[in-house]
C-alpha positions in Angstrom: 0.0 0.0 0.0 1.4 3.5 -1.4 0.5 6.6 -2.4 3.3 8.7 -5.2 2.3 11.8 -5.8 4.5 13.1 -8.8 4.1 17.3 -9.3 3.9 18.0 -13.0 2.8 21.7 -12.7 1.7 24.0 -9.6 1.7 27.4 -10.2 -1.0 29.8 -10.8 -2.7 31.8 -13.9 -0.3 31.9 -16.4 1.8 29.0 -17.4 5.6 30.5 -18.3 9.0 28.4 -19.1 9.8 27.4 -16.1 5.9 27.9 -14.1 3.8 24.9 -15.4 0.0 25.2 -14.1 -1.7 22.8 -11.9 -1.4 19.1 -12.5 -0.2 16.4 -10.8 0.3 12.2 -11.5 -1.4 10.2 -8.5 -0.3 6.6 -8.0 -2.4 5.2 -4.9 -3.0 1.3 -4.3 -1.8 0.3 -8.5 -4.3 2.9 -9.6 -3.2 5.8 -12.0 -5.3 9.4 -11.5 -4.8 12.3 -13.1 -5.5 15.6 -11.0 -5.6 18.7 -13.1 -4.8 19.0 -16.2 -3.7 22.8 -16.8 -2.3 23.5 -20.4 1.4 21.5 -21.1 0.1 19.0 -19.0 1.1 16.5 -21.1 4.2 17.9 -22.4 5.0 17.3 -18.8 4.0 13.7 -18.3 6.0 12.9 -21.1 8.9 15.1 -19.6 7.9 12.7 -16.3 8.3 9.8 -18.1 4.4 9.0 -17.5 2.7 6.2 -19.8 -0.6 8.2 -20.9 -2.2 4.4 -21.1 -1.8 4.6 -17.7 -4.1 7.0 -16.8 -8.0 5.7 -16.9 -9.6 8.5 -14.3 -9.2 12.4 -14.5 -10.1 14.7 -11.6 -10.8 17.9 -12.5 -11.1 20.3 -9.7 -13.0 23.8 -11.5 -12.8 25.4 -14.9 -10.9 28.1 -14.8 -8.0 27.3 -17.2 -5.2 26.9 -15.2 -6.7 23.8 -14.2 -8.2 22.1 -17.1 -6.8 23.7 -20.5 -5.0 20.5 -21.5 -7.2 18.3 -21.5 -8.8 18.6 -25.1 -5.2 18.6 -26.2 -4.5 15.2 -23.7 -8.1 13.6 -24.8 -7.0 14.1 -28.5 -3.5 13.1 -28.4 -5.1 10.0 -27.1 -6.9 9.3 -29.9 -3.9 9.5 -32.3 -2.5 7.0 -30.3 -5.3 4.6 -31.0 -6.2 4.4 -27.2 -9.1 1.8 -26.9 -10.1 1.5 -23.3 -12.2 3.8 -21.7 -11.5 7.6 -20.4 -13.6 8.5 -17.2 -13.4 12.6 -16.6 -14.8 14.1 -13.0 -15.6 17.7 -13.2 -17.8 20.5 -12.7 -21.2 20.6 -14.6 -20.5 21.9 -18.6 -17.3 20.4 -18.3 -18.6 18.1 -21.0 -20.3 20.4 -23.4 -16.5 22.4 -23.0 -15.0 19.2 -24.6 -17.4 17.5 -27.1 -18.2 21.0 -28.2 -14.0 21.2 -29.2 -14.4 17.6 -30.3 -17.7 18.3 -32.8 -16.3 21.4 -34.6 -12.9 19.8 -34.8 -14.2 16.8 -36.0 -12.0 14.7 -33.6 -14.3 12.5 -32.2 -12.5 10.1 -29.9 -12.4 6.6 -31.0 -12.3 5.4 -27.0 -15.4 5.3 -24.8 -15.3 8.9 -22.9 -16.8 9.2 -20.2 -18.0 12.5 -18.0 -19.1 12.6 -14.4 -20.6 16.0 -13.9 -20.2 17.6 -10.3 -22.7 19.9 -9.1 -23.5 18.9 -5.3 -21.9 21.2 -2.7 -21.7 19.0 0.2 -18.8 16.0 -0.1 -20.0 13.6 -2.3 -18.4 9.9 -3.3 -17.4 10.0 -7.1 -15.4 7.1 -7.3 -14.9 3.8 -5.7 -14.0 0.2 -5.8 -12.1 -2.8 -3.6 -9.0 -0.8 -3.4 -9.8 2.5 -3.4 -12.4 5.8 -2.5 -12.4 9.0 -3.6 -14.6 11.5 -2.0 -14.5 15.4 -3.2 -14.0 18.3 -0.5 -16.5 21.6 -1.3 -14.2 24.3 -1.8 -14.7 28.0 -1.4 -13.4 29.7 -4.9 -15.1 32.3 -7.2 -16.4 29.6 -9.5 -17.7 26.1 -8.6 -14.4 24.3 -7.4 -13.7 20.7 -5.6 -10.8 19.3 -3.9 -10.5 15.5 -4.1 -9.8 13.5 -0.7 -8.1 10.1 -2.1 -8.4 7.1 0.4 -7.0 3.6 0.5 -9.2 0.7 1.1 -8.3 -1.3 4.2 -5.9 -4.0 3.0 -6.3 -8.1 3.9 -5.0 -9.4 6.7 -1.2 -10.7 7.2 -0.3 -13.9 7.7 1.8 -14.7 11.0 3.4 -18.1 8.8 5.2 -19.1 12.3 2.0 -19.5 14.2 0.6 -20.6 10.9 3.4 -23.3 11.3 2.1 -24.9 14.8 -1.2 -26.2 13.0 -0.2 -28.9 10.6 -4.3 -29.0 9.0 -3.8 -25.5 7.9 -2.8 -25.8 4.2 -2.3 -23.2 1.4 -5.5 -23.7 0.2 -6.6 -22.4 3.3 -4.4 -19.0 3.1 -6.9 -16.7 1.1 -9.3 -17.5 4.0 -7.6 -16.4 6.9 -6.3 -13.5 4.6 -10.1 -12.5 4.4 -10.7 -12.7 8.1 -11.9 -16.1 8.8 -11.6 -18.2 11.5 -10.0 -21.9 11.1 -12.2 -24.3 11.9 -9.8 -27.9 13.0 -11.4 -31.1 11.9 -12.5 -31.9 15.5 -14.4 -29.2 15.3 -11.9 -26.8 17.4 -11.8 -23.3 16.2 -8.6 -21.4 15.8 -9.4 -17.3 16.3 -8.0 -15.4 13.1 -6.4 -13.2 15.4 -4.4 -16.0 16.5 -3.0 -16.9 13.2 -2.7 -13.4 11.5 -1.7 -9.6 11.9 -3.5 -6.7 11.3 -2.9 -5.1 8.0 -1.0 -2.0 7.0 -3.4 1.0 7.7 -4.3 2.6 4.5 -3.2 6.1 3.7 -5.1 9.0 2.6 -4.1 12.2 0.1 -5.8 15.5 0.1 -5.8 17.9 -2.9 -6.8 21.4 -2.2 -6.5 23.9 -5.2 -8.1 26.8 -5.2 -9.8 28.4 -2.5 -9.6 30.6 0.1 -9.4 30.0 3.8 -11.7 27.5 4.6 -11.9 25.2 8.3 -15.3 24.2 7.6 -13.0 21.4 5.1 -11.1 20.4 8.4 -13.7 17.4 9.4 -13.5 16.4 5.7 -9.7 15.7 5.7 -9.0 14.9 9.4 -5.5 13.1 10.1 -4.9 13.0 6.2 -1.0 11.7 5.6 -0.6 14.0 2.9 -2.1 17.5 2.0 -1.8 19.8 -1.0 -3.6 23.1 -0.1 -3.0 25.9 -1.9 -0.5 29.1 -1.2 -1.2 31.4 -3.6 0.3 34.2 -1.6 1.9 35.1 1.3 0.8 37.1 4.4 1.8 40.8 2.6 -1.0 40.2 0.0 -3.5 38.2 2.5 -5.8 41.2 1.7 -5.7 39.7 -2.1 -7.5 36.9 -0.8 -11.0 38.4 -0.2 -11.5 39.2 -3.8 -9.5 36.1 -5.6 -10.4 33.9 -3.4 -7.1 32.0 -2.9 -5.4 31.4 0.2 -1.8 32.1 1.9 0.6 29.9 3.1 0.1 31.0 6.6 -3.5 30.0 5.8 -3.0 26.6 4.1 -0.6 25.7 7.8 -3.4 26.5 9.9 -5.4 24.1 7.8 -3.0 21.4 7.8 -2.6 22.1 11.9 -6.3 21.4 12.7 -6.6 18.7 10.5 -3.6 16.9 12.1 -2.6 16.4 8.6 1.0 14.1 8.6 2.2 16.4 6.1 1.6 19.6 4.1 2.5 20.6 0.8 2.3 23.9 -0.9 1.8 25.0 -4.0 -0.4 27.3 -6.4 2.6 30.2 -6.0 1.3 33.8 -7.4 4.1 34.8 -10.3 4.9 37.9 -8.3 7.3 36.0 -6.2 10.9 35.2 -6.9 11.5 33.5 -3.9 9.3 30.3 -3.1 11.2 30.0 0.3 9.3 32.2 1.7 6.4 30.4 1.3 8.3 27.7 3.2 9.4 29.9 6.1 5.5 31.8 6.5 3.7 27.9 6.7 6.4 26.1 9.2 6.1 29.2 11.7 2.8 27.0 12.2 3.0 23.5 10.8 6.7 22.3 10.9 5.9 19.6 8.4 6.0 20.8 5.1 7.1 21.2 1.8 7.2 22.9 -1.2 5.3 21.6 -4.6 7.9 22.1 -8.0 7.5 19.9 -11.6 9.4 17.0 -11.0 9.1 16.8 -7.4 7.8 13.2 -6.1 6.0 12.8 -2.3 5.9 9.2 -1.8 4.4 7.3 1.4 4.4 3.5 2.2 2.8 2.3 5.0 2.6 5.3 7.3 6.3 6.0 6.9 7.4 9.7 6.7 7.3 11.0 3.2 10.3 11.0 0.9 10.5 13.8 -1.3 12.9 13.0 -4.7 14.1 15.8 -7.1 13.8 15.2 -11.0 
């Protein structure tokens, strides 16, 4: 159980040479997500060394274009690949009349199934889930209908302890899958061996947070309590917090406070307003209040396994 988060863009507005806009590559329990998909995005998967095959679900957290103007160009680049298996697309309602429409009048209808799960609910809603996996979205507060996505591990099966295993001779492999599922062992004299006795508890799953854009907002806290890892947005820093009230982003000093009362395990930042030179001052403003975090760049890879501290590799 794992989660890799790989950062292929996380600045805001205006993408520039070296300021790529919001996307990122998630990689939690063998699934592949996409989060974001700001223009370049793909450009930068392939910079990444990401297989587009990979990727079957993209999360799309508003339409303001920072956020979503590559996907028509990912979506048809798809198609000249020949892609054949399905394309699932969560997003705000009219993200797919945005797409089809570009499709229709540029005649490039996809040759892959595509489909779109509109969001209009603004109370945290369930979007996607199977055996290994949930993903939930978190209401934010922006100037246009925006989400965050909370991305959660199933609980995993239970381990096997193969030296108490050991001290039953009946128990066979054919009995492994059983125990793994939480079943007792019932002996052929009827006797009944306690799972507990015979297994361990399994790794607890981990959770990721995304948070891009929105302005200060603890009514989210509940929704992301004890995450392991959070993204939360840092537009600015404290000298422009009165920027906030009309754009609607946050500060660093802000997105701390939000990791701090969630008890998040760690925080990252990103979303940086191109007036600043200096993104180290980002990181000095948020670990006055939450010691534990870092700063989002293209390239950079946040990587958990099993409740161990994040490690944070440099393209």
């Amino acid at each position: 159980m794992s989660i890799k988060v790989t950062i292929l863009g996380c600045h805001s507005a205006t993408p520039r040479v070296n300021s790529h806009t919001t996307s990122q590559f998630l990689e939690i329990n063998n699934h592949h997500f996409l989060v974001d998909c700001g223009e370049g995005t793909q450009v930068q998967l392939r910079k990444y060394k990401v297989r587009f095959s990979k990727i079957e679900h993209i999360f799309i957290s508003h339409l303001h274009g920072d956020h979503f103007f590559g996907l028509i160009g990912f979506i048809s680049t798809l198609g000249l690949l020949n892609r054949e298996k399905a394309l699932h697309i969560y997003g705000p309602k009219g993200i797919k009349e945005i797409i089809t429409l570009q499709l229709k009048l540029s005649k490039s209808w996809t040759n892959f199934p595509l489909h779109f799960h509109e969001l209009k609910e603004k109370t945290s809603q369930v979007i996607f889930e199977d055996e290994k996996v949930k993903v939930s979205t978190i209401p934010l507060k922006h100037r246009v209908y925006t989400n965050g996505f909370l991305f959660q591990e199933k609980e995993g099966q239970r381990k096997l302890d193969m030296f108490l295993i050991s001290q039953h001779p009946e128990i066979d492999i054919c009995d492994y899958q059983n125990l793994k599922n939480g079943k007792d062992f019932v002996k052929e004299n009827g006797e009944i061996i306690l799972n507990k006795e015979l297994t361990k508890d399994p790794n607890a799953p981990l959770s990721y947070a995304f948070c891009s854009d929105t302005m200060y907002n603890p009514d989210i806290v509940p929704l992301i309590k004890n995450v392991d890892l959070l993204y939360h947005e840092s537009t600015f820093l404290k000298d422009k917090e009165h920027l906030c009230e009309t754009t609607m982003h946050s500060t660093a000093e802000q997105a701390a406070k939000i990791a701090l009362q969630a008890n998040a395990k760690q925080l990252i930042l990103g979303h940086y307003s191109s007036r600043y030179d200096d993104l180290n001052l980002f990181l000095k403003e948020a670990k006055t209040i939450f010691e534990n975090t870092h700063l989002a760049h293209a390239g950079r890879v946040f990587e958990l396994q099993n409740k161990k501290p994040v490690l944070t590799l440099n393209s």
